[in-house]
N, CA, C and O of each residue as an XYZ file, in Angstrom:
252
protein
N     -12.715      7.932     20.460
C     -13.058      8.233     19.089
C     -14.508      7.812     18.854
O     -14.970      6.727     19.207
N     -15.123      8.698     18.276
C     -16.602      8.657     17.736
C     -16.895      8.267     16.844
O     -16.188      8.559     15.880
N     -17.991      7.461     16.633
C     -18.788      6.548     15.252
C     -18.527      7.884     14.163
O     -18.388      7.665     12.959
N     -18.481      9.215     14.701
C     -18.760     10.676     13.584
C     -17.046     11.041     13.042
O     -16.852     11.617     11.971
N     -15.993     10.646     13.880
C     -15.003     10.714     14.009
C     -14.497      9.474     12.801
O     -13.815      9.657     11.793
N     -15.045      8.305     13.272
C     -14.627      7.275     12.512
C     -15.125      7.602     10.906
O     -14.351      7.470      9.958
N     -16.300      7.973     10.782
C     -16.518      8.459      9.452
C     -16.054      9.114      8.560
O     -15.646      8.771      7.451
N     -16.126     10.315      9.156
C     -15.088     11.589      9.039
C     -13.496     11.185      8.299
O     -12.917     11.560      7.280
N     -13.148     10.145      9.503
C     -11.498      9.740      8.926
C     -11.583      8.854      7.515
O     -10.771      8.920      6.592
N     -12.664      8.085      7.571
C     -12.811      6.918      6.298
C     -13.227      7.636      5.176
O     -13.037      7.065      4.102
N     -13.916      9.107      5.137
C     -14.300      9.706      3.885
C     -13.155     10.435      3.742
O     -12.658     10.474      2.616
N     -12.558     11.099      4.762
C     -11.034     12.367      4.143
C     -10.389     10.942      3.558
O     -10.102     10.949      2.361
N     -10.133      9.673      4.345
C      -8.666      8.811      3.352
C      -9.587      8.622      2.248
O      -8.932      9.149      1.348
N     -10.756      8.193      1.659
C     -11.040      7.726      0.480
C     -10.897      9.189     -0.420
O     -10.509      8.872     -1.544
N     -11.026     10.267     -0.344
C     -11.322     11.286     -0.866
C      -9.709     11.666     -1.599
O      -9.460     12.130     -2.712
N      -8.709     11.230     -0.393
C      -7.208     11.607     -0.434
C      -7.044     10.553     -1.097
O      -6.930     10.942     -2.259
N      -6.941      9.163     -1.070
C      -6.493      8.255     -2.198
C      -7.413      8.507     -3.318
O      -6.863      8.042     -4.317
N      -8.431      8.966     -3.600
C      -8.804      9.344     -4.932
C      -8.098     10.110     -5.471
O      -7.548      9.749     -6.512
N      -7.857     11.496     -4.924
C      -7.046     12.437     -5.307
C      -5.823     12.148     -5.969
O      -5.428     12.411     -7.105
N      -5.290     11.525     -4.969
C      -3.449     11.292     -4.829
C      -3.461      9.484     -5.941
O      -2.384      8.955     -6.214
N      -4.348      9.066     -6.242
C      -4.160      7.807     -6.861
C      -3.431      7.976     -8.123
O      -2.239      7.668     -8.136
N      -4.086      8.503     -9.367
C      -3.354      9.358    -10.431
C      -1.406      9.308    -10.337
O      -0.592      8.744    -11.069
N      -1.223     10.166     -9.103
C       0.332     11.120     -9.119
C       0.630      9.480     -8.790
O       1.437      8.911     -9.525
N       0.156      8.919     -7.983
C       1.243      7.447     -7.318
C       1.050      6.459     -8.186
O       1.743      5.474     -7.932
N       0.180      6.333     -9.365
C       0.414      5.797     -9.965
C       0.789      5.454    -11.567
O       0.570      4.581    -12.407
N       1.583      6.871    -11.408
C       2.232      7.359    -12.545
C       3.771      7.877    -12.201
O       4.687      8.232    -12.943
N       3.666      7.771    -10.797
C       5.499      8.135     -9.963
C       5.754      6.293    -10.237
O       6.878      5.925    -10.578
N       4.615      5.239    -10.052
C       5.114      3.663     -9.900
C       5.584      3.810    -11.071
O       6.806      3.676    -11.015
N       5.162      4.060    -12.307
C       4.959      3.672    -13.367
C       6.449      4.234    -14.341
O       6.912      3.748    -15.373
N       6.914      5.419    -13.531
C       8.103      6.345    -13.682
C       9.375      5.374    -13.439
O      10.173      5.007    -14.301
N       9.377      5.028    -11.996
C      10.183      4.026    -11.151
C      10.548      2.968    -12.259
O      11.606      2.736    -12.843
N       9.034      2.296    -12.357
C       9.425      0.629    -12.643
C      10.335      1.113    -14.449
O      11.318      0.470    -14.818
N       9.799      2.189    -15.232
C      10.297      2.015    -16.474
C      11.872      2.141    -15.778
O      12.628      1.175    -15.884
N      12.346      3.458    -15.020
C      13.916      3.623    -14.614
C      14.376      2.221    -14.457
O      15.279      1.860    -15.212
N      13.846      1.272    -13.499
C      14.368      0.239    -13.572
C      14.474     -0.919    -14.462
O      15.055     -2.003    -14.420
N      13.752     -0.343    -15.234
C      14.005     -1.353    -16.398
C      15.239     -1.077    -16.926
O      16.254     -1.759    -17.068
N      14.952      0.060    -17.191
C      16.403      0.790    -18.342
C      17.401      0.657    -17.634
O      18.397      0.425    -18.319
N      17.650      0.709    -16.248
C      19.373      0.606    -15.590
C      18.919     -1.216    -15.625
O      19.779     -1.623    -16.406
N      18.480     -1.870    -15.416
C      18.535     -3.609    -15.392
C      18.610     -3.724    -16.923
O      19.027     -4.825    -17.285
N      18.319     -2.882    -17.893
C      18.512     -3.948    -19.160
C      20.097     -2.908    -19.745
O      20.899     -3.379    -20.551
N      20.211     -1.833    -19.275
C      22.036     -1.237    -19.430
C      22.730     -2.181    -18.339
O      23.426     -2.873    -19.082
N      22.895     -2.490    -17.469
C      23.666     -3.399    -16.791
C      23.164     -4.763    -17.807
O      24.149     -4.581    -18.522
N      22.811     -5.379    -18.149
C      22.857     -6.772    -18.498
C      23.666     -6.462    -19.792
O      24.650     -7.117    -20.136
N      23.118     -5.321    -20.528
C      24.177     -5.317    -21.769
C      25.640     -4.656    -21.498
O      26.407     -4.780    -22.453
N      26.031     -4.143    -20.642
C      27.535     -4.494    -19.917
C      27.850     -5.672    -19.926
O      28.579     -6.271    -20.716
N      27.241     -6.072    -18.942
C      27.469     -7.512    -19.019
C      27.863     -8.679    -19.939
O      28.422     -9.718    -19.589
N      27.471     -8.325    -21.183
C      27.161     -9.285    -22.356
C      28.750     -9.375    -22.966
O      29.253     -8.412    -23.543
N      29.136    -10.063    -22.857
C      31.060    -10.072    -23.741
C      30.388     -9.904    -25.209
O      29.341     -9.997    -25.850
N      31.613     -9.621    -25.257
C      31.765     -8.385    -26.924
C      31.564    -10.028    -27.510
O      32.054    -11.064    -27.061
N      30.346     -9.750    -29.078
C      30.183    -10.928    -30.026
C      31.425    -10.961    -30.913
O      32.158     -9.993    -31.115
N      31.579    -12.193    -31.423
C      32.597    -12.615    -31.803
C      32.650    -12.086    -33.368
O      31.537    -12.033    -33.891
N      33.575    -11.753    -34.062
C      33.067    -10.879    -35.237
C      32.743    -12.066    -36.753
O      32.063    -11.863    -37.759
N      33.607    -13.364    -36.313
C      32.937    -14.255    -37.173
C      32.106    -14.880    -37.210
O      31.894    -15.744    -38.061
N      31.169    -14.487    -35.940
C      30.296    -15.246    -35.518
C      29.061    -15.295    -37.162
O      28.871    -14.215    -37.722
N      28.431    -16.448    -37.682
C      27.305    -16.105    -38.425
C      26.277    -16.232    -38.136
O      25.868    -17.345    -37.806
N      25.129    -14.681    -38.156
C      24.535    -14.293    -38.309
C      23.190    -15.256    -39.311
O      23.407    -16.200    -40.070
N      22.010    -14.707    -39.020
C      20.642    -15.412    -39.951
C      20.940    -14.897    -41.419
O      20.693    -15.678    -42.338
N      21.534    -13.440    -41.763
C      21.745    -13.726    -43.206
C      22.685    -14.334    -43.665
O      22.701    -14.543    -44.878
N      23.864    -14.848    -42.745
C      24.711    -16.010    -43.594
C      24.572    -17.266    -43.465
O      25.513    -18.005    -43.756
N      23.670    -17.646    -43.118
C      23.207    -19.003    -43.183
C      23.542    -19.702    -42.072
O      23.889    -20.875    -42.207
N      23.489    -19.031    -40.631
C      23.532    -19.601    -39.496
C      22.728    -20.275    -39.240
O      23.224    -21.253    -38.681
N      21.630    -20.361    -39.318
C      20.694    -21.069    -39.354
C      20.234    -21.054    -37.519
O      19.999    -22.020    -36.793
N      20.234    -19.997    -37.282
C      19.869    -20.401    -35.464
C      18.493    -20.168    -35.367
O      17.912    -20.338    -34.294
């Protein structure tokens, strides 16, 4: 491989992660919200049903 070769390869990848930076970092950005939303629907599964006498800040629970 050639010093012209080596160049060549370091300008097509910078040229291609310029390009492609945008789409991958708006597919991350896609991902991480999905995982939010299935991690915060599983935790509220999770959560046992509130108690119905429980009081609340407008009845003077005071929490």
């Amino acid at each position: 491989m050639t010093l012209d070769d080596v160049a060549s390869l370091a300008l097509a990848t910078a040229a291609a992660a310029r390009a492609f930076a945008p789409d991958v970092r708006s597919g991350l950005r896609r991902l991480l919200g999905a995982g939010v939303r299935v991690g915060a629907a599983t935790l509220i599964e999770q959560q046992p049903a509130a108690h119905p006498k429980a009081a609340g800040l407008d009845e003077g629970g005071g929490r």
